[in-house]
C-alpha positions as semicolon CSV with decimal commas, in nm:
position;residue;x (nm);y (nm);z (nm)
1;X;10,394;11,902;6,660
2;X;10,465;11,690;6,909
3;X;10,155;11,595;7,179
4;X;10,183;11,635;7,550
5;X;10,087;11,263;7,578
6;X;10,384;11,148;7,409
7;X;10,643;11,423;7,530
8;X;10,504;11,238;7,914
9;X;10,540;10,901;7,750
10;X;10,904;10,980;7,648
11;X;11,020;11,112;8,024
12;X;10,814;10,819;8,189
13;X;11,026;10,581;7,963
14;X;11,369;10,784;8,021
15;X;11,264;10,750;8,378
16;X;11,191;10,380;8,416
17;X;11,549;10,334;8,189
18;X;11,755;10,516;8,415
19;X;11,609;10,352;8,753
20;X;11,666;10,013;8,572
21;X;12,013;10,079;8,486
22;X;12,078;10,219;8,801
23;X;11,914;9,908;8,985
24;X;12,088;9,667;8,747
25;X;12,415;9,783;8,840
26;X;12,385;9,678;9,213
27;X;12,059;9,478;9,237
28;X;11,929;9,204;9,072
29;X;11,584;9,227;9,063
30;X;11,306;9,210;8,834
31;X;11,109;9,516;8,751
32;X;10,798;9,394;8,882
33;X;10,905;9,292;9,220
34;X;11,068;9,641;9,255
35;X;10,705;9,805;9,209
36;X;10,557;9,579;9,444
37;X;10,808;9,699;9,693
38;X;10,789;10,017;9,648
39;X;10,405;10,026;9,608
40;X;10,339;9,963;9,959
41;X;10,538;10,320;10,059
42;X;10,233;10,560;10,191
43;X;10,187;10,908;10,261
44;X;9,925;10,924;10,516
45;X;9,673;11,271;10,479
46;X;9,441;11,371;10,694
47;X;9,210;11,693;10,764
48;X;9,175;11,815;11,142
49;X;8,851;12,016;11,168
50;X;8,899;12,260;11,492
51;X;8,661;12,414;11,617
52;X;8,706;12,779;11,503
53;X;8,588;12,704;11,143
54;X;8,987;12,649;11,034
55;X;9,081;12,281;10,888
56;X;9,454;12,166;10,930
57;X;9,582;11,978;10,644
58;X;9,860;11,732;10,751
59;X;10,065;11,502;10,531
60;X;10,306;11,273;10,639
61;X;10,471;10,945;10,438
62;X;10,544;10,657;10,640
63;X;10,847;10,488;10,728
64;X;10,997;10,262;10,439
65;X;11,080;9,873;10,505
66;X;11,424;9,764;10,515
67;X;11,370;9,668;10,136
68;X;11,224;10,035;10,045
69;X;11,526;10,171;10,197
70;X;11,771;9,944;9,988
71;X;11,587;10,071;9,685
72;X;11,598;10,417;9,763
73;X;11,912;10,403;9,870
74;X;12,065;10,218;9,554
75;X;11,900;10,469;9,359
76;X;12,045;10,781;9,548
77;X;11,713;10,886;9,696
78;X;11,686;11,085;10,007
79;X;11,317;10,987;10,082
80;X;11,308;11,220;10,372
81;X;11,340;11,521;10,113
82;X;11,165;11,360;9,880
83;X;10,826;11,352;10,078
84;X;10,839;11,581;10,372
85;X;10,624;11,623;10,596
86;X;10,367;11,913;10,517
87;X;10,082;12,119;10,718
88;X;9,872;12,377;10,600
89;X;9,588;12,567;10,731
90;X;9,242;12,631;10,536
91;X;9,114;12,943;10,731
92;X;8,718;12,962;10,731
93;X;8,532;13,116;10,496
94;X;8,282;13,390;10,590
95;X;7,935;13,428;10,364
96;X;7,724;13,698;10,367
């Protein structure tokens, strides 16, 4: 039987293969400064506490660089779609 650990191990690596090979075709690159570029891409969260009890979730990425943009766009990635913008609402909880 194969573990969960290693069945995560094998997609992270198939991952990481097909973003180098993809990279290597039009950048060149090392690995390492890739992540470092990429690393600093946020998503910014915060909780808005009204006054009605209710809490607003909102979450939000940032605006990539000029490099994060080349990456994303050399590897076909729409980062709009990829982290959209999301808000939710916790509605307060009554006790008893």
């Amino acid at each position: 039987m194969i573990s969960r650990r290693s069945t995560d191990n094998l997609v992270q690596w198939n991952l990481l293969s097909w973003v180098r090979r993809r990279l290597d075709q039009q950048d060149t690159r090392d690995w390492k400064t890739v992540r470092r570029i990429l690393r600093t891409h946020s998503l910014v969260s915060t909780r808005l506490p009204l006054a009605d009890g209710r809490i607003v979730k909102v979450r939000k990425p940032g605006l990539p660089d000029a490099g994060q943009a080349q990456i994303y766009g050399m590897l076909g990635i729409d980062w709009k779609k990829m982290c959209p913008a999301t808000k939710s609402e916790i509605k307060p909880t009554t006790t008893l």
